[in-house]
Each structure stands twice: as C-alpha cells, then as structure tokens.
Steps between C-alpha positions, in 0.01 A plus 500: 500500500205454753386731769392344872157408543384787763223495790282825398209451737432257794201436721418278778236338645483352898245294554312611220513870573592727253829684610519724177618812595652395813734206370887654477663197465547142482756271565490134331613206663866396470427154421829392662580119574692330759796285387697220702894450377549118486844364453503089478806317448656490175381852435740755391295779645170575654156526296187725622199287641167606483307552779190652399416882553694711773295627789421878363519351133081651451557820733361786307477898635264782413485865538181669535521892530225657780366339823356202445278346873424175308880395444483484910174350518643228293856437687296313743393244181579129673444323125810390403387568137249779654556717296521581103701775282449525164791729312420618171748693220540611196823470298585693173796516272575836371696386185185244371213692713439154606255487849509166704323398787627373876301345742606393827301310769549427822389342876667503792472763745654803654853519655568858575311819406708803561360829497783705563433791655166764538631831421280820398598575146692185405393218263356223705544098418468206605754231380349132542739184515277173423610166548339230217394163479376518093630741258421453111658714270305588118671671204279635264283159558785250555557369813886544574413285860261429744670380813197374800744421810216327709315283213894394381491683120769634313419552161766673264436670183520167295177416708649191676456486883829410643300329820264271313726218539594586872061476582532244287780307706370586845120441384324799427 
C-alpha cells in the first residue's frame, strides 16, 4: 500500500517577484484537447479526431492573499505572452518521507483579477484568471510537457514534439 504524493508548500513567482508569503494558491492548467467525431462510410461507429488543444486548454488561476496595486498595473499588459508565472511546490509522501519537486511556468497574460470585496476585518484577496500561450510542466527535473502555442511546440513527456512534422510540412 502507497500513500498520495501531497503538496506541503507552494510559492510563486510573477514576473520574477517573489510572492512568498502572499501566494495562497495555484491552479495548473487543464491541459484539455479538442476532439472532432468523424464517421466515414463503412464505419460502424464514430472515432475522436484530434484537433489540437481546446481554447482554455493553458488557462491557469492564482490566489494571492492582501492587496496587491501591481496585479492592476499589469491587467493593462498588451504582450500576448507579456507576462510570466513561475509556480513552484513541494510534494512529500508520508509513508516513504519521500519530497519531490513541481515547477510550473507560464506566459500569457491576465484575464480577470477579482478582488472580492474591501471589508474592515475580513481577509482580503485577489483571485487572478490568466490566459497562456506556453506552459511547461517539470517533475522533480523531468519535463512532463512543454506546450509553446505561438512558436507551434508540443512536446510530451517522451520528449517528442508532436508539431515538428506540421513546421516541417508547412515550412518552418
């Protein structure tokens, strides 16, 4: 018998800045694709087509606790890739003692922040949706995948980019 591999701490980093302290919580990318049915004749039933990534496949959310005036200052970013999160954590086993490491990066920029409400006495946060255009995933130093949206990568953990024969065919 096993026990889950657990997240025991977490920390991020936005654009390089240190948000120990005031990083709550992280939400990873759902890595979700978009599938076609096809059903030719002389098939008995339909089959799933693959149509790359769906549209909020790299979307990724944070939750910083406090007010945070650079989070607006940045909402304005017109980058498409503007801007870079880095999401770091650290996994442990309780049965082996076992500690691994997760490390998330990702550009894009921000879709919603959401700041609830400013009340005297209450816990204050600011919840930040961010849309992606790259998003690599790294488990304690293997690369599980590294997906670039605008430079047409899509590496999986075997290390084979699923688009090099797509450049390849259209001459890139």
């Amino acid at each position: 018998m096993a026990l889950p591999r657990k997240l025991k701490h977490l920390n991020l980093f936005g654009d390089g800045d240190n948000w120990i302290g005031l990083a709550e919580e992280f939400t990873p990318a759902k890595l979700t694709r978009k599938f076609e049915k096809y059903r030719g004749g002389g098939m008995p039933g339909s089959v799933d087509i693959d149509m790359g990534l769906d549209d909020d496949a790299l979307g990724v959310e944070f939750t910083l606790g406090g007010y945070e005036s650079e989070l607006v200052k940045k909402m304005s970013t017109s980058k498409i890739d503007g801007l870079m999160l880095r999401f770091l954590g650290s996994i442990q086993r309780d049965d082996t003692g076992e500690t691994e490491s997760v490390e998330i990066v990702c550009r894009g920029r921000y879709k919603e922040l959401d700041r609830g409400t400013f009340k005297m006495g209450d816990n204050t946060q600011t919840k930040v949706s961010m849309t992606c255009t790259y998003y690599k995933e790294v488990a304690n130093g293997e690369v599980l995948c590294e997906i670039d949206i605008i430079n047409m990568i899509e590496i999986g953990a075997d290390g084979v980019d699923r688009m090099a024969e797509h450049r390849k065919a259209i001459g890139l």
